[in-house]
C-alpha positions as CSV (number, residue, x, y, z in Angstrom):
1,X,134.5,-86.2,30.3
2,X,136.0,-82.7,30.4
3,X,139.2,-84.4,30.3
4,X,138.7,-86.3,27.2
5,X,136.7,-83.6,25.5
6,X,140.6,-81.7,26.3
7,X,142.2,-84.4,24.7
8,X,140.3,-84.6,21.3
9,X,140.8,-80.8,20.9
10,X,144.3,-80.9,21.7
11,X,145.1,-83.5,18.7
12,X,143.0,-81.7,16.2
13,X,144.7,-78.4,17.4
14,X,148.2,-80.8,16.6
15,X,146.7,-82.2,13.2
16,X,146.1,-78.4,12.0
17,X,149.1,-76.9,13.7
18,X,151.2,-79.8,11.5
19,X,149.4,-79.2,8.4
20,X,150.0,-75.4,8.6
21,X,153.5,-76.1,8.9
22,X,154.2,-77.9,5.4
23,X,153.6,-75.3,2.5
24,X,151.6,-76.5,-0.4
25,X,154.2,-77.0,-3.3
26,X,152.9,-77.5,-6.9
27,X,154.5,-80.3,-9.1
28,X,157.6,-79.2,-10.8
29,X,157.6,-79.6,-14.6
30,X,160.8,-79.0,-16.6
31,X,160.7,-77.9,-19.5
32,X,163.5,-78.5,-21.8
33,X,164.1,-76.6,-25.2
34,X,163.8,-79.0,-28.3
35,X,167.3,-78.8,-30.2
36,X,166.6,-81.1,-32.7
37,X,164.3,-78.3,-34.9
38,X,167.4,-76.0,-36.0
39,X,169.2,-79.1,-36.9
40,X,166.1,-80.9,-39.1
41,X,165.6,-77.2,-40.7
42,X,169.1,-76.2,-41.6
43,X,169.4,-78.6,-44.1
44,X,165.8,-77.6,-45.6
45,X,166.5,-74.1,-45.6
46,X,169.9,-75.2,-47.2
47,X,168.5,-77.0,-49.9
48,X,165.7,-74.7,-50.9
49,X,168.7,-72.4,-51.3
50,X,170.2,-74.8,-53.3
51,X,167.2,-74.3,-55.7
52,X,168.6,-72.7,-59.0
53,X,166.2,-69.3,-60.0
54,X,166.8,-65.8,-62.1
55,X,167.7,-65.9,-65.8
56,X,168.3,-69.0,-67.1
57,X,165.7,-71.1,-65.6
58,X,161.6,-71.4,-65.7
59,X,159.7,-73.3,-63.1
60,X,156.9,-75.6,-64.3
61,X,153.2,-74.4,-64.2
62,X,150.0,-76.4,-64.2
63,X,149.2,-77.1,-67.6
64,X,152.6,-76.5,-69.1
65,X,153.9,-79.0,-71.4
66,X,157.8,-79.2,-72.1
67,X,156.9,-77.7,-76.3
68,X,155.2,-74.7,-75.2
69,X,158.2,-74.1,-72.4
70,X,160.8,-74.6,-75.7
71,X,158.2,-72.1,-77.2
72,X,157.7,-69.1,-74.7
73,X,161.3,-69.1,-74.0
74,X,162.9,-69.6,-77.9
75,X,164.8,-72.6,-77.5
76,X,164.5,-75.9,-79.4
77,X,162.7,-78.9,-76.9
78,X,165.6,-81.3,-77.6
79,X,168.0,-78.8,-75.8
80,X,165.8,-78.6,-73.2
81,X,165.9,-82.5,-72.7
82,X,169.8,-82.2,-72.8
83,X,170.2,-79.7,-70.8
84,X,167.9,-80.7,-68.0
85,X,169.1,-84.7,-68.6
86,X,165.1,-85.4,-69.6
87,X,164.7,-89.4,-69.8
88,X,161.1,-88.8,-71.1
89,X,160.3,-85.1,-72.2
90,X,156.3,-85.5,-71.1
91,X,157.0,-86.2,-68.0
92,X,157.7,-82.9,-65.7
93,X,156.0,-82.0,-62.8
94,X,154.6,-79.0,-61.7
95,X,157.6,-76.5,-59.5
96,X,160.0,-78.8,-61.2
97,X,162.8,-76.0,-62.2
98,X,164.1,-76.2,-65.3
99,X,167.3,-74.8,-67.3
100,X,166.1,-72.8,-70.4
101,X,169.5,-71.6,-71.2
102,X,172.8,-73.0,-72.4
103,X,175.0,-73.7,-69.6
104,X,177.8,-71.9,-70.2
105,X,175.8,-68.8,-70.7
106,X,176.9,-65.7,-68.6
107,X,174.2,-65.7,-65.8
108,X,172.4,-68.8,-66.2
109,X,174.8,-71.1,-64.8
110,X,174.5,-73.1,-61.5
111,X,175.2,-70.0,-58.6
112,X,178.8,-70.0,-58.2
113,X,179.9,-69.8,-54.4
114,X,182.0,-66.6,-53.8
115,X,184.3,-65.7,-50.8
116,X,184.9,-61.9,-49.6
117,X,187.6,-61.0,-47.8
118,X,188.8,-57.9,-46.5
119,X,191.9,-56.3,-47.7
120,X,194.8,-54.2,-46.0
121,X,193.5,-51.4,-48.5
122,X,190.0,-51.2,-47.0
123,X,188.1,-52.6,-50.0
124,X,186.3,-56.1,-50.5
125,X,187.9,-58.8,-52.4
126,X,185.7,-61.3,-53.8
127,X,187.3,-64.6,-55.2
128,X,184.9,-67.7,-56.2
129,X,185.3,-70.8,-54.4
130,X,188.2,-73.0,-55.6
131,X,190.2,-69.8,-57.6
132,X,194.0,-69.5,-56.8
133,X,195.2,-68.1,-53.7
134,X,192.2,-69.0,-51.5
135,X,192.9,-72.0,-49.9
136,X,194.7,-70.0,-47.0
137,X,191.7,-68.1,-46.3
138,X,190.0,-71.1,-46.0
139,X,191.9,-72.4,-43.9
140,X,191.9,-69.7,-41.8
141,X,187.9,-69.3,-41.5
142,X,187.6,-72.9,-40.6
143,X,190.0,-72.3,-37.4
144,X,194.0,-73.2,-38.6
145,X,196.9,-70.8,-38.1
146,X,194.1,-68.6,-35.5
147,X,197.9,-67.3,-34.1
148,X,199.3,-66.2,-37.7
149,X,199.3,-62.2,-38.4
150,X,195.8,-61.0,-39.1
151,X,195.3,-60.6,-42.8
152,X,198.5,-62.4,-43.8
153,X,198.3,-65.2,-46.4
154,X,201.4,-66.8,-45.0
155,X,201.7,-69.5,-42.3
156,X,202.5,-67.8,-39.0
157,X,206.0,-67.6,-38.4
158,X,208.4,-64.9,-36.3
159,X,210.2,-63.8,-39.6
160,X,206.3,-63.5,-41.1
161,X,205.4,-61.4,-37.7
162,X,208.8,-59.1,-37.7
163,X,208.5,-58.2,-41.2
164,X,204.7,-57.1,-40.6
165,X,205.5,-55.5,-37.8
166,X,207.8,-52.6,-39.6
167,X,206.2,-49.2,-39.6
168,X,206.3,-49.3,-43.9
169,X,204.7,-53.3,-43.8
170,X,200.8,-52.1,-43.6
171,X,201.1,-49.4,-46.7
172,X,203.1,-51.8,-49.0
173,X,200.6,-54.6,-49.7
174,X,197.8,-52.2,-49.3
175,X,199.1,-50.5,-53.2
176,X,199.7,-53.5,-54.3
177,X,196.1,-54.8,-53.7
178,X,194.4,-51.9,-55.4
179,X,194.5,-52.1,-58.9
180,X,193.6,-56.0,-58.6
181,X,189.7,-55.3,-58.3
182,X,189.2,-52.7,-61.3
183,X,191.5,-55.5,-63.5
184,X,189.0,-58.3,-63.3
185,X,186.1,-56.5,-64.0
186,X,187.0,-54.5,-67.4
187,X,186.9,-57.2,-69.5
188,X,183.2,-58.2,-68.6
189,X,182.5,-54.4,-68.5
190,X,183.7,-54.4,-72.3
191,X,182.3,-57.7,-73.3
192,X,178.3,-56.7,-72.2
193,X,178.1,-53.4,-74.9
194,X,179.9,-55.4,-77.6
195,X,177.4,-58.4,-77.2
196,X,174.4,-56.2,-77.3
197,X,175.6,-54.7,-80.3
198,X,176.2,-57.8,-82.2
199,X,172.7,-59.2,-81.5
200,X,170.9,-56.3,-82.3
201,X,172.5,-55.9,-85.9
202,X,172.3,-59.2,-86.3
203,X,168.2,-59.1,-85.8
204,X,168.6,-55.8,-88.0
205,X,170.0,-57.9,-90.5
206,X,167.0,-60.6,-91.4
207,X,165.1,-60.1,-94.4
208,X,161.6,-60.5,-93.9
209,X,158.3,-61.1,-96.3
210,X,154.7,-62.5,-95.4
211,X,154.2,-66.2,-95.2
212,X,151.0,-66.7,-97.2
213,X,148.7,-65.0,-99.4
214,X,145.2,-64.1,-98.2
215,X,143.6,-61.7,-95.4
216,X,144.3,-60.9,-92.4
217,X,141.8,-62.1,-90.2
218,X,143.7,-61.8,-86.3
219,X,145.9,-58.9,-85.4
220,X,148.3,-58.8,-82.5
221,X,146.7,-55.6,-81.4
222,X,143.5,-57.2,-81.1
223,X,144.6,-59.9,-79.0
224,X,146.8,-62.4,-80.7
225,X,149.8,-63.4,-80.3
226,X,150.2,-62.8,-84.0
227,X,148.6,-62.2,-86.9
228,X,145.8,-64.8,-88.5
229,X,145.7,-65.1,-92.5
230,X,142.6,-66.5,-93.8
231,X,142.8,-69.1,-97.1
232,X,142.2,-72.5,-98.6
233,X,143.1,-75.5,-97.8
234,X,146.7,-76.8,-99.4
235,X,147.5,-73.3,-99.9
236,X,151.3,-72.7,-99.5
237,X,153.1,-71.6,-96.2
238,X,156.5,-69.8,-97.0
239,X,159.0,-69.0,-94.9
240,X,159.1,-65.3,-94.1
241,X,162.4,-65.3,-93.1
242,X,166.1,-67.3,-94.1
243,X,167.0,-69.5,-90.6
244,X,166.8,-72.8,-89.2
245,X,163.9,-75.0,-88.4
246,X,163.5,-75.7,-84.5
247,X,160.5,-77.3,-84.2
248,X,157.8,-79.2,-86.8
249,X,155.5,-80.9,-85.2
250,X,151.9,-81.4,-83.4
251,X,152.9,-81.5,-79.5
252,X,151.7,-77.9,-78.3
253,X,148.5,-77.5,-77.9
254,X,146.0,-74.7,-79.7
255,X,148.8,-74.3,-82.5
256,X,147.9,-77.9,-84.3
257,X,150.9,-78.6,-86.9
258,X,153.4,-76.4,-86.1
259,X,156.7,-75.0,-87.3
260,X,159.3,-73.0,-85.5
261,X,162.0,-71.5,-87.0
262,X,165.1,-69.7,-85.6
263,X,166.6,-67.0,-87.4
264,X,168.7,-65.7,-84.8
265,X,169.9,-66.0,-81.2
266,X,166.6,-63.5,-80.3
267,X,164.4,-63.8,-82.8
268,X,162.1,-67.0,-84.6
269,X,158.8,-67.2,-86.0
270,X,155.9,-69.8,-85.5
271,X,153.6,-71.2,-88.3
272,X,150.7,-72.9,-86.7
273,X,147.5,-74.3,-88.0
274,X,149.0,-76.4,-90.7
275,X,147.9,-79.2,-92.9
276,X,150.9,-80.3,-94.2
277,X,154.4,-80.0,-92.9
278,X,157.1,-80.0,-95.7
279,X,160.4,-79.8,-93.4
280,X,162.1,-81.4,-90.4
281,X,164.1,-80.1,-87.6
282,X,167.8,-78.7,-87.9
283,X,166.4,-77.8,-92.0
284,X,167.9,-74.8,-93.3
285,X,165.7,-72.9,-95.0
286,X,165.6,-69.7,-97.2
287,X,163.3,-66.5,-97.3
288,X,160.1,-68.0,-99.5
289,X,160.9,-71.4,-99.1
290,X,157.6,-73.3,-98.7
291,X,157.7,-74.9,-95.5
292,X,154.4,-76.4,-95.2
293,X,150.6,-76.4,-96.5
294,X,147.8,-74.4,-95.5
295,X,144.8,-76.2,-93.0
296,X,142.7,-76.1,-90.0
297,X,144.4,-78.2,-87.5
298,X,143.7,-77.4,-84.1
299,X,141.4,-74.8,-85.5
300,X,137.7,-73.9,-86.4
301,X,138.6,-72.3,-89.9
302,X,141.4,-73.1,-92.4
303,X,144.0,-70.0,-91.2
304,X,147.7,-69.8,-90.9
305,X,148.7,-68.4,-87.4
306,X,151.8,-66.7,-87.8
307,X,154.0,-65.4,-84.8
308,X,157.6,-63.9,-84.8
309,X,158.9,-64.1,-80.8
310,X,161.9,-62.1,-79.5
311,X,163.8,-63.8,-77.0
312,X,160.5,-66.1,-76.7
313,X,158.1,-63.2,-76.2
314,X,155.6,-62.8,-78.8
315,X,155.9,-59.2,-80.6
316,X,154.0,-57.3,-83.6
317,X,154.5,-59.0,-86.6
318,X,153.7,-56.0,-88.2
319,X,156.9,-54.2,-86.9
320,X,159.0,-56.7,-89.1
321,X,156.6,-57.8,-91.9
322,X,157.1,-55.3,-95.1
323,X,153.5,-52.9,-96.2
324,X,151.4,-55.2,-98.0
C-alpha cells in the first residue's frame, strides 16, 4: 500500500514539476499599420485644395438664389451663367462655389501654381508654372541631372563644372540675378494706384437725381437697404442715374419687379416694387429716363424701393442723391 501510495505522489510531483517547466505565453497579435489612409486622403486633401476661394468667388448659402448672388455682388446673372458654364441658372446647390468675377480679372482667376527657387544671390525667385526657363528646374526637383553643379540651369557637363569652379564663377551670375526680381514687379506696382484712380473719378463722375416723386417713407439709417418713397400706383420710376440696365425682372425675392442698373464698374442702383417695367436688359438709359411704373409688387403698400450698391454692397442713397 505504502508503495503504491509512493507511486501516485511521485507522478503528481512529475505532472507539476512538467507544468512548472513550460511558461505561460499569451497569444501573439500583430498589429500592422494601415497604409492605405494617407493614400485615400491625399487626394481629398488635394482636391479640397483645389477648391477656388478669396476675391472672385462666393460660395452658395441656403436660401440664396443665383439673382440675389448677381445682386449682392453687382454683376449681371447672365455673366454669372457664362462664367460658371450654368446649364440651368435655378439650379445651384448649397457650398457650390461660384465665380463672381470676370476671369481675366487680376486676383480672381483660377490659383496659378508658382515655383521658388533659390538664387546664387541669396534671394527667392518665384516663376509660375509653365514660364520660360523653368523646365530645368523641373527637371531637376523630379530627380534628372542629381550630378549637374548645384544651382546651374545647364546640363551637367565637365566644361559646365570647370567654368563654375573659378574663384570669379559664384559672384558673376549672382549680379546678374538681382535686378530681375524688382523688374517684374513695377509694372503691377504702377498699374494698382492708376486703376484705383480711374474708378474712383469715374464714380465721381455720375450725375445723380431722385427716381420718383413722393415721401420718403424707409431710410437706410433706419434699417434699409435704401431708401422707400411712398406714391400711387402708375406713378413714374426715373432713372436716377445715365448707365445700363442689368437686370428687369421678377426672380429675387422681397424686391417684386425689379430693375438693376449699372452705371459703372462699382456702382448701380436697384428699383424694386414695380408695377410696370418699361426697359429690358443691355438698355442704355439716360438720367430721368422713365424706366418703369410705380406698384406694390412683392409689397404691402404701393412704394418704390430704391438702392444704389457699390461694388454690390448696399450704401446711403443719401450720400449720392442731391438735397431735396
Amino acid at each position: 500500500m505504502n508503495k503504491i501510495r509512493l507511486a501516485v505522489l511521485g507522478g503528481v510531483v512529475g505532472i507539476l514539476a512538467a507544468c512548472s517547466s513550460t511558461p505561460n505565453q499569451a497569444p501573439v497579435v500583430e498589429r500592422t499599420t494601415n497604409t492605405a489612409k494617407p493614400v485615400e486622403t491625399a487626394p481629398v486633401a488635394a482636391a479640397a485644395a483645389a477648391v477656388p476661394s478669396g476675391p472672385g468667388y462666393y460660395t452658395v448659402k441656403k436660401g440664396d438664389t443665383l439673382y440675389r448672388i448677381a445682386l449682392e455682388v453687382g454683376q449681371s446673372y447672365r455673366d454669372l451663367v457664362a462664367w460658371n458654364n450654368l446649364t440651368n441658372p435655378n439650379d445651384i446647390k448649397v457650398d457650390q462655389v461660384l465665380r463672381v468675377a470676370p476671369p481675366d480679372r487680376a486676383g480672381t482667376g483660377p490659383a496659378q501654381t508658382a515655383m521658388v527657387t533659390p538664387t546664387q544671390a541669396g534671394g527667392i525667385e518665384v516663376k509660375p508654372l509653365g514660364a520660360p526657363g523653368t523646365a530645368p528646374a523641373a527637371t531637376a526637383a523630379a530627380g534628372g541631372n542629381k550630378t549637374g553643379p548645384r544651382g546651374d540651369k545647364r546640363a551637367y557637363s565637365d566644361s559646365a563644372l570647370a567654368e563654375l569652379e573659378r574663384p570669379d564663377a559664384a559672384t558673376a551670375p549672382a549680379v546678374a540675378a538681382a535686378p530681375a526680381a524688382p523688374k517684374a514687379e513695377q509694372p503691377h506696382a504702377a498699374e494698382k494706384p492708376a486703376t484705383a484712380a480711374g474708378a474712383a473719378s469715374e464714380d465721381e463722375g455720375v450725375s445723380w437725381m431722385w427716381p420718383a416723386e413722393g415721401k420718403v417713407v424707409g431710410t437706410y439709417e433706419g434699417g434699409k437697404k435704401g431708401v422707400d418713397i411712398a406714391g400711387k400706383s402708375g406713378q413714374a420710376v426715373m432713372a436716377a442715374g445715365a448707365g445700363k440696365i442689368m437686370y428687369a425682372g421678377s426672380g429675387i425675392r422681397g424686391y417684386g419687379n425689379l430693375v438693376i442698373i449699372k452705371h459703372t464698374n462699382n456702382l448701380l442702383s436697384a428699383y424694386a416694387h414695380n408695377k410696370t417695367i418699361l426697359v429690358k436688359e443691355g438698355q442704355s438709359v439716360t438720367k430721368g429716363q422713365k424706366i418703369a411704373e410705380m406698384g406694390n409688387s412683392d409689397s404691402d403698400s404701393v412704394k418704390l424701393h430704391f438702392e444704389i450698391r457699390q461694388q454690390g454692397k448696399p450704401v446711403d442713397p443719401a450720400k449720392y442723391l442731391p438735397p431735396r
